[in-house]
C-alpha positions in Angstrom: 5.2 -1.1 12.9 4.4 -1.0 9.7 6.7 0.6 6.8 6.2 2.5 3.7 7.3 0.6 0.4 9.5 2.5 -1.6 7.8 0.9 -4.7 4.5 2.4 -4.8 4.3 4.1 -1.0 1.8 1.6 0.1 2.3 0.3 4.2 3.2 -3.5 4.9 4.1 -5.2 7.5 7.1 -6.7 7.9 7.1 -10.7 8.5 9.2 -10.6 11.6 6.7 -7.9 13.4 4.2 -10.3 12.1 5.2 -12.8 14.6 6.6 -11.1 17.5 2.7 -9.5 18.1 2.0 -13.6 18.2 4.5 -14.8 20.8 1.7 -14.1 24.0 -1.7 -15.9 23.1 -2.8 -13.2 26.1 -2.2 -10.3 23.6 -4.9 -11.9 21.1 -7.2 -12.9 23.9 -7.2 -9.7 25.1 -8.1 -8.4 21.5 -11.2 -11.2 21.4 -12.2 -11.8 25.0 -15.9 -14.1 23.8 -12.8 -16.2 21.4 -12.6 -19.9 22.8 -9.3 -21.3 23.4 -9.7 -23.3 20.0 -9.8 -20.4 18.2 -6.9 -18.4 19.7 -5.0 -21.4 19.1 -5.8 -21.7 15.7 -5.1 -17.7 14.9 -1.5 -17.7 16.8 -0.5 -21.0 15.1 -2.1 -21.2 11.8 -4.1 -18.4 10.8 -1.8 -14.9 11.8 -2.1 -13.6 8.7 -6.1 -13.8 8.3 -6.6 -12.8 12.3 -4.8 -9.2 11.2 -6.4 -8.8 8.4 -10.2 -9.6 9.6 -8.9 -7.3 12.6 -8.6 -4.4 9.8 -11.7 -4.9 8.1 -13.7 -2.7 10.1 -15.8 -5.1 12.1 -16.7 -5.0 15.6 -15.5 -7.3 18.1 -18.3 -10.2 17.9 -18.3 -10.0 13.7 -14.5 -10.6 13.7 -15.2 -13.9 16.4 -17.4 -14.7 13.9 -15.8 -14.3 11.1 -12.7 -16.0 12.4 -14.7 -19.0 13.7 -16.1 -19.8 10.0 -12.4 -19.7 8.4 -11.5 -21.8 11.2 -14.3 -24.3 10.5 -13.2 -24.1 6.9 -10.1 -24.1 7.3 -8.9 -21.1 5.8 -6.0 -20.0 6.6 -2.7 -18.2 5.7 -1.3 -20.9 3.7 -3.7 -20.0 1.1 -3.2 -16.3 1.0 -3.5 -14.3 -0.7 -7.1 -14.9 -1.5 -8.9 -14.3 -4.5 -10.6 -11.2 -5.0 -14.4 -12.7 -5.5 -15.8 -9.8 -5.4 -14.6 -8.6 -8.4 -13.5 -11.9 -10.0 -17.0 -12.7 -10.5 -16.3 -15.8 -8.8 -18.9 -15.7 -5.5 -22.6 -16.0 -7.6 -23.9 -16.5 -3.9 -23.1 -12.6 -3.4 -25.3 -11.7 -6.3 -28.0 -14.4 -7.7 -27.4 -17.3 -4.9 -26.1 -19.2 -7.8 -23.4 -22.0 -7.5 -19.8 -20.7 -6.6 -16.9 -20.9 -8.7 -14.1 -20.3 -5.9 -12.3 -22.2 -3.0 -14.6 -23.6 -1.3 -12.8 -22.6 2.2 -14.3 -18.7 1.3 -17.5 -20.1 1.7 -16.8 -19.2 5.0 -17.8 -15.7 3.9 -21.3 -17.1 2.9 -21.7 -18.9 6.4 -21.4 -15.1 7.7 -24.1 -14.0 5.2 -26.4 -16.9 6.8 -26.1 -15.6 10.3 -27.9 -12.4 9.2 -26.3 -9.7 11.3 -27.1 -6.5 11.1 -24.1 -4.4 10.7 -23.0 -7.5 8.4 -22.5 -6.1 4.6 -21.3 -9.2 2.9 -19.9 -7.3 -0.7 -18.5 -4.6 1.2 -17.3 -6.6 4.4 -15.9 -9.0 1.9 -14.0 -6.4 -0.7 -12.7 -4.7 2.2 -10.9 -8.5 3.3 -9.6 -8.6 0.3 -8.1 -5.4 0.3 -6.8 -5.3 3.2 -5.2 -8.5 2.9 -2.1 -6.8 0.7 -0.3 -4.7 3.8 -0.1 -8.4 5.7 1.4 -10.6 2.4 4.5 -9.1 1.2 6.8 -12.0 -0.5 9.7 -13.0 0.4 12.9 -13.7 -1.6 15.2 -16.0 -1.8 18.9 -16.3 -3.6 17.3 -19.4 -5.8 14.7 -17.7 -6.8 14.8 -14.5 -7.9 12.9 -14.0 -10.5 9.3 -13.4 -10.3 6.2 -11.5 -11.7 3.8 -10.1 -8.9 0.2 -8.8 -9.8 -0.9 -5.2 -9.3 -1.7 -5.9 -6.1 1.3 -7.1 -4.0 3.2 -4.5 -2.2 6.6 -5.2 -2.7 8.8 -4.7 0.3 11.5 -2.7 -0.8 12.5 0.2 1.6 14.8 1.9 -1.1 14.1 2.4 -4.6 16.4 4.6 -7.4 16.0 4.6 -11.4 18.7 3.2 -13.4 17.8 3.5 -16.6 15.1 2.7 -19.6 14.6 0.3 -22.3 11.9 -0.2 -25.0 9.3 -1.8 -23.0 10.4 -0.8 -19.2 12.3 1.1 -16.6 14.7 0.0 -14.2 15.1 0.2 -11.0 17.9 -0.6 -8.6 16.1 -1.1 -5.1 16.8 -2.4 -1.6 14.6 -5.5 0.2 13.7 -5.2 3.4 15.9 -7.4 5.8 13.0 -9.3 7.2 11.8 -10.2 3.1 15.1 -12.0 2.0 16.5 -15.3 2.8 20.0 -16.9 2.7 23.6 -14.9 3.2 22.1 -11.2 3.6 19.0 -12.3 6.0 22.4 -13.7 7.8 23.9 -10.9 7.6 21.1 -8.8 8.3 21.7 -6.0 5.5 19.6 -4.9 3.0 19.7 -6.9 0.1 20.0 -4.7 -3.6 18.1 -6.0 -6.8 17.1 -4.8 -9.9 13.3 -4.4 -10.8 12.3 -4.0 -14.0 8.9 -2.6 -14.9 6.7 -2.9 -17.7 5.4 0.5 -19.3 
């Protein structure tokens, strides 16, 4: 399911297999049998994104219900991923002095898992791991209008093919293809792969 970027090696997963593994509800209930019906709605309709990441953080079935039930009552979901790293944005004070926060307050909903004192629950490394993990389930999409962009360190960029073209003074190129399931307009139509140039900052 999920394929190797030709960029920097690093797994995503593409955004169509993203939403076939939501079109049965039964799948995810079957992944979170103690979930309510509220919540299984709100991961297959709203929250996809943040369901498979949680569900790669390393945390046992009742922590991800959990979990997933405080971004639900905070309403985080995937329209506003990727998160911030708080962890080592400095951001969450909670995490180290119990200080006042600096970020979203919809990640608080990491801080409602702190309150619940669970055992196995670790909330630096629990919450460094989310944003982490995050990456392999967030791979942008491009469109013909908009072409042009500047991604941090962190995004894996979904391009399946990848050959150097040439160097300048300040970067190397790179003529690369884009997986069919990250473009939009005539080639997603067409379903080839779309070719670009990257250019990369030394």
């Amino acid at each position: 399911m999920m394929v190797k970027s030709a960029f920097d090696n690093h797994k995503f997963l593409p955004k169509d297999r993203i939403s076939e593994l939501f079109k049965d509800d039964r799948a995810i209930l079957s992944m979170l049998p103690d979930a309510s019906e509220l919540l299984i709605d709100f991961i297959c309709r709203r929250a996809r994104r943040v369901f498979l990441t949680a569900l790669s953080s390393d945390l046992n079935a009742s922590l991800l219900v959990s979990l997933l039930g405080c971004f639900k009552q905070r309403g985080l979901t995937d329209a506003y991923f990727p998160i911030d790293n708080i962890v080592e944005n400095g951001s969450c004070r909670y995490m180290y002095e119990g200080g006042v926060c600096t970020h979203d307050d919809k990640l608080n909903a990491f801080h409602d898992m702190d309150d619940k004192n669970y055992d196995d629950w670790d909330l630096y490394h629990k919450v460094k791991c989310f944003c982490d993990r995050q990456w392999k389930f967030c791979a942008p999409v491009f469109n013909e209008k908009d072409f042009t962009r500047v991604f941090g360190e962190d995004f894996i960029l979904p391009f399946i093919e990848m050959n150097y073209h040439g160097r300048g003074h300040f970067s190397t190129v790179h003529r690369a293809k884009l997986h069919v399931d990250h473009q939009e307009g005539l080639q997603r139509v067409r379903r080839t792969q779309g070719q670009l140039v990257v250019n990369c900052l030394i």
